[in-house]
C-alpha positions as CSV (number, residue, x, y, z in Angstrom):
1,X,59.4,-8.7,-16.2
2,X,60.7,-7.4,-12.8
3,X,58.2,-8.1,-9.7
4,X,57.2,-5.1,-7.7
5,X,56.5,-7.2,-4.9
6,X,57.0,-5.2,-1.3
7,X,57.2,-1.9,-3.2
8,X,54.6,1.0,-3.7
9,X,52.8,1.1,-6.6
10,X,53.1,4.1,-9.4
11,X,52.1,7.6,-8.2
12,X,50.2,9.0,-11.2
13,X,46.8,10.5,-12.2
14,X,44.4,8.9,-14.8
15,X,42.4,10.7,-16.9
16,X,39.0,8.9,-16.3
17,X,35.2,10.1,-17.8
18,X,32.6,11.3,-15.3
19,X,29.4,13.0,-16.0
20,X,30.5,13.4,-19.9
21,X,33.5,15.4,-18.0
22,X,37.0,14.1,-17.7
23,X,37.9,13.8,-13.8
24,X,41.4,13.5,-12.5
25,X,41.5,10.3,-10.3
26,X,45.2,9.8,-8.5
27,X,47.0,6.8,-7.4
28,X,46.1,7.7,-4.1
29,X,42.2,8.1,-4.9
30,X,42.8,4.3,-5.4
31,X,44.5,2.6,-3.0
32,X,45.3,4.4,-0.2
33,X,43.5,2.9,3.0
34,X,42.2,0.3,1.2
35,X,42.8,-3.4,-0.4
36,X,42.4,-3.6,-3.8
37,X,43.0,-6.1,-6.9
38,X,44.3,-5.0,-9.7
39,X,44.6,-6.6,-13.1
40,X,46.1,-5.7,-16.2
41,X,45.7,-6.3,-19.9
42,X,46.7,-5.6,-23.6
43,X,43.5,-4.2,-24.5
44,X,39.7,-3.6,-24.7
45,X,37.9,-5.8,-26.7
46,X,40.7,-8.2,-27.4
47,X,39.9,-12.0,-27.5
48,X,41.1,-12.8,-23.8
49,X,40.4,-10.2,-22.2
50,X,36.5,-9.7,-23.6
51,X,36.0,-13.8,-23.2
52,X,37.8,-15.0,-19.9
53,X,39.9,-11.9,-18.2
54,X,37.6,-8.9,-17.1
55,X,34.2,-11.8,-17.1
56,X,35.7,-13.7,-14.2
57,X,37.2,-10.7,-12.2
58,X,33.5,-9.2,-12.6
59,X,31.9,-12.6,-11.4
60,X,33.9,-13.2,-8.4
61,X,33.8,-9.7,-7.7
62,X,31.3,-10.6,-4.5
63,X,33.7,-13.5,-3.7
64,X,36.7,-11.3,-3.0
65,X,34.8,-8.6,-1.1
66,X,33.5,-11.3,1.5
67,X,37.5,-11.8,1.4
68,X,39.0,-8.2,2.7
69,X,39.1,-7.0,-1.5
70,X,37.5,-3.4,-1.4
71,X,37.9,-2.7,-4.8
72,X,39.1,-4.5,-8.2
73,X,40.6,-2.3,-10.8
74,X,41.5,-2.8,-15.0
75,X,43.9,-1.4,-15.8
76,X,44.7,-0.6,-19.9
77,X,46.5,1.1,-22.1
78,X,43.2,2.8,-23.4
79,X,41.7,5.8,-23.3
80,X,38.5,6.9,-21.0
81,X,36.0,6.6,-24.1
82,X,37.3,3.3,-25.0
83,X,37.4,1.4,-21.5
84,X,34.0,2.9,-20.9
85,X,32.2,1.0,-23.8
86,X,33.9,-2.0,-23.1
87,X,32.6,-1.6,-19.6
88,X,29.3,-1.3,-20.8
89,X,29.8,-3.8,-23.7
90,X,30.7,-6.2,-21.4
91,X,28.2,-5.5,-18.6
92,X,31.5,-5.5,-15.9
93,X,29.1,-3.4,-13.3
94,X,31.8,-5.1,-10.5
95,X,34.7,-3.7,-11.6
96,X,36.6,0.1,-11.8
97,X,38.1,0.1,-15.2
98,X,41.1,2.6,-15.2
99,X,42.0,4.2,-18.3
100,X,46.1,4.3,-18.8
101,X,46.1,6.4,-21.8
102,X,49.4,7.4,-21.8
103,X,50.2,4.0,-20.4
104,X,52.5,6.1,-17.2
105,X,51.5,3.5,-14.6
106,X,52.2,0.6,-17.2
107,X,55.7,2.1,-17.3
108,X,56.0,2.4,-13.6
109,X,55.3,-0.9,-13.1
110,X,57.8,-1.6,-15.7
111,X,54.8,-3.6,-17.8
112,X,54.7,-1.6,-20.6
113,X,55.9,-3.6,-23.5
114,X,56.3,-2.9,-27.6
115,X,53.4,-4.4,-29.6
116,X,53.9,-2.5,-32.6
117,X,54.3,-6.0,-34.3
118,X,50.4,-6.4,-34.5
119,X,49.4,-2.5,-34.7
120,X,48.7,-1.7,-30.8
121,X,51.6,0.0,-30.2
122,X,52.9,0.5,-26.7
123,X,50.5,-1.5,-24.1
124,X,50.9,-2.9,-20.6
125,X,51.6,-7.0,-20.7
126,X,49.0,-9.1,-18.7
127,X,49.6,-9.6,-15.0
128,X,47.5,-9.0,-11.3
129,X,48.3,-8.0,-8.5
130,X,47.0,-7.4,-4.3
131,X,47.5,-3.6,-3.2
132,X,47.2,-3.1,0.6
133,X,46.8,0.8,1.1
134,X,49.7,1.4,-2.0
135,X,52.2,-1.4,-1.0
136,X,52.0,-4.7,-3.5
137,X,51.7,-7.7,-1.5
138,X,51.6,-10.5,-4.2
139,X,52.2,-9.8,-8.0
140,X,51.3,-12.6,-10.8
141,X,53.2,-12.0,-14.3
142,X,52.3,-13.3,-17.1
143,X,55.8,-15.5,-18.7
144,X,57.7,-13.5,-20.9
145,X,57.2,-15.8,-24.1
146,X,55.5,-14.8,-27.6
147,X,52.0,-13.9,-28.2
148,X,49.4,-12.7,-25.0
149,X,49.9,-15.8,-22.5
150,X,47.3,-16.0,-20.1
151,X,48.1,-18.6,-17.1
152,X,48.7,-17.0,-13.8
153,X,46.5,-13.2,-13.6
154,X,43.4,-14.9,-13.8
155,X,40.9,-14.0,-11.0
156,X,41.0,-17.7,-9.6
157,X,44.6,-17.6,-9.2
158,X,44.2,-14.7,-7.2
159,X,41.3,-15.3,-5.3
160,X,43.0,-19.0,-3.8
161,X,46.4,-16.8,-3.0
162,X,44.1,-14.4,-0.9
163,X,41.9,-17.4,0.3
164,X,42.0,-20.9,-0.9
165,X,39.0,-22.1,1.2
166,X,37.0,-19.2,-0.6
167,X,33.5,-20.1,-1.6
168,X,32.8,-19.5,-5.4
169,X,29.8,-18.8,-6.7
170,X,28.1,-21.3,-8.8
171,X,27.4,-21.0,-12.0
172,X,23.9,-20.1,-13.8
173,X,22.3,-20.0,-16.3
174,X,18.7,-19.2,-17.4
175,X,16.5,-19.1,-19.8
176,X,13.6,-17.1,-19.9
177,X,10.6,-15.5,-22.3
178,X,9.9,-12.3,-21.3
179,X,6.5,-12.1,-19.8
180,X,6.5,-15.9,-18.5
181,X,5.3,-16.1,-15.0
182,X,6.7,-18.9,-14.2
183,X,10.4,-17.0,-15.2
184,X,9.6,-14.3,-13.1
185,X,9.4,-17.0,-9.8
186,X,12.7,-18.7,-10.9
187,X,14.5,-15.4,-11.2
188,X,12.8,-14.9,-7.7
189,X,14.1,-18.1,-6.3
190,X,17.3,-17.3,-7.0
191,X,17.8,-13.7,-5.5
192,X,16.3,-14.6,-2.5
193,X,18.8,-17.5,-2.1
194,X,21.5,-14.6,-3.0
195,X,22.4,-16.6,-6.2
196,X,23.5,-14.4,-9.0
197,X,22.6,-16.0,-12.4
198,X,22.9,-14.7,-15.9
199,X,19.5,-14.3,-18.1
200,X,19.6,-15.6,-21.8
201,X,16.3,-13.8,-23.2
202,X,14.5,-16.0,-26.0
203,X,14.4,-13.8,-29.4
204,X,17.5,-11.5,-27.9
205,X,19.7,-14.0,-27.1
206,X,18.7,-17.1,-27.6
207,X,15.8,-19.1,-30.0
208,X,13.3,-22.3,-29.2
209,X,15.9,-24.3,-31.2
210,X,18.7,-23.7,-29.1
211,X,16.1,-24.5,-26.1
212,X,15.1,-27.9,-28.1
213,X,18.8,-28.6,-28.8
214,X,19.6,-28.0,-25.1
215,X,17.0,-29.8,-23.0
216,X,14.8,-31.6,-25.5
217,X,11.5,-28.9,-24.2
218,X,10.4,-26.3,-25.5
219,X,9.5,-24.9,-21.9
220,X,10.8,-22.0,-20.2
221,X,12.0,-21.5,-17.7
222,X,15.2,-23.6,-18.1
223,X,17.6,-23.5,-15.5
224,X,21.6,-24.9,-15.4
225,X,23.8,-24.6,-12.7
226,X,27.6,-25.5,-12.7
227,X,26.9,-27.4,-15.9
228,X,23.7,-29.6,-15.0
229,X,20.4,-28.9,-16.2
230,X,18.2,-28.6,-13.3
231,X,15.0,-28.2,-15.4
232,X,12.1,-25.2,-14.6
233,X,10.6,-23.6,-11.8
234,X,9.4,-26.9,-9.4
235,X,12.5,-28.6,-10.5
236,X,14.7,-25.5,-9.5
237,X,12.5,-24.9,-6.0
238,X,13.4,-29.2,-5.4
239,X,17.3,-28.5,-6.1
240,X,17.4,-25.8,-4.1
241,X,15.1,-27.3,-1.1
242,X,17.5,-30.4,-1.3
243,X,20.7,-28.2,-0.8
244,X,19.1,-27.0,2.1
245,X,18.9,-30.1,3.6
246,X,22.5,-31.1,2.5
């Protein structure tokens, strides 16, 4: 795969979905006067990109605007309809995901590759790159081996080329009953401190099993954060009153 580093990205227009109308948006709507990310992938819904590609972009989304990024685009060989559902499937409210139907800027950036073999046809091959107002500063390309590697397009890589002293979020988890006070003061906790956590809903997501399984309680809240259980509400207002101090 050729890098396009130094060079101006595809001109072309995408056929995106507005208003239940499709709206032409140009290569220029994107990138001119501004710094955007872009990553690129086989498909919607596909394993890597559902589980780990668009996820992380979408969670260090806040990261890389504190770091110059004004936008971060997906990019896939789909069509409006298709990159919208995944969109909302996968709750990516952090990211502009850019239909390539006809897969013209794939080609442009020379990405778009023959997977026939497993039924997709032609689709762009997995890389990222940094766009400052059209020109492509950095460019990370997947290797050209078999199968859908998946080592160097990954929002972290890209986030420590742009800034490798960047603060990342932590990560959070919690869960909640609806209707529990004592939830409601946790969730509070947290947005006031600016920390974004994601809500696993006993009987949607999540059953007083797995919470027995987890942390031995059947009490709610029940908060983790970058992979230690800090416990309920008091526990949480103690962790975070002790990273104060720290």
């Amino acid at each position: 795969m050729e890098n396009f580093e130094g060079k101006t990205v595809p001109q072309v227009v995408f056929k995106t979905r507005q208003n239940n109308e499709f709206v032409d948006v140009s290569t220029d709507d994107i990138f001119k006067d501004k710094t955007v990310v872009v990553f690129s992938l086989p498909g919607a819904f596909t394993p890597t990109c559902s589980s780990t590609h668009l996820p992380r972009y979408n969670e260090l989304a806040k990261t890389f605007k504190e770091n110059g990024v004004d936008e971060i685009i997906c990019i896939s060989v789909n069509d409006a309809f298709v990159m919208d559902a995944w969109k909302e499937n996968q709750e990516a409210e952090n990211i502009t995901l850019m239909p390539d139907g006809n897969g013209h800027f794939s080609d442009g950036m020379g990405m778009l590759v023959d997977k026939s073999d497993i039924g997709f046809g032609m689709r762009s091959w997995r890389y990222s790159m940094l766009v400052k107002d059209g020109v492509i500063e950095k460019q990370f390309i997947e290797p050209d081996v078999p199968g859908d590697p998946f080592e160097v397009s990954d929002a972290d890589t890209m986030l420590n080329y742009i800034n490798p002293n960047a603060k990342k979020p932590a990560a959070i988890s919690m869960i909640t009953r609806p209707g529990c006070p004592f939830c409601a003061k946790a969730k509070e906790m947290l947005k006031k401190e600016g920390m974004d956590f994601e809500e696993i809903t006993l009987g949607k997501d999540a059953s007083l099993r797995s919470v027995r399984a987890m942390t031995g309680s059947e009490m709610v809240p029940q908060v983790f954060i970058d992979g230690n259980h800090i416990g309920g509400s008091e526990e949480l207002a103690a962790y975070l009153k002790e990273s104060a101090v720290a």
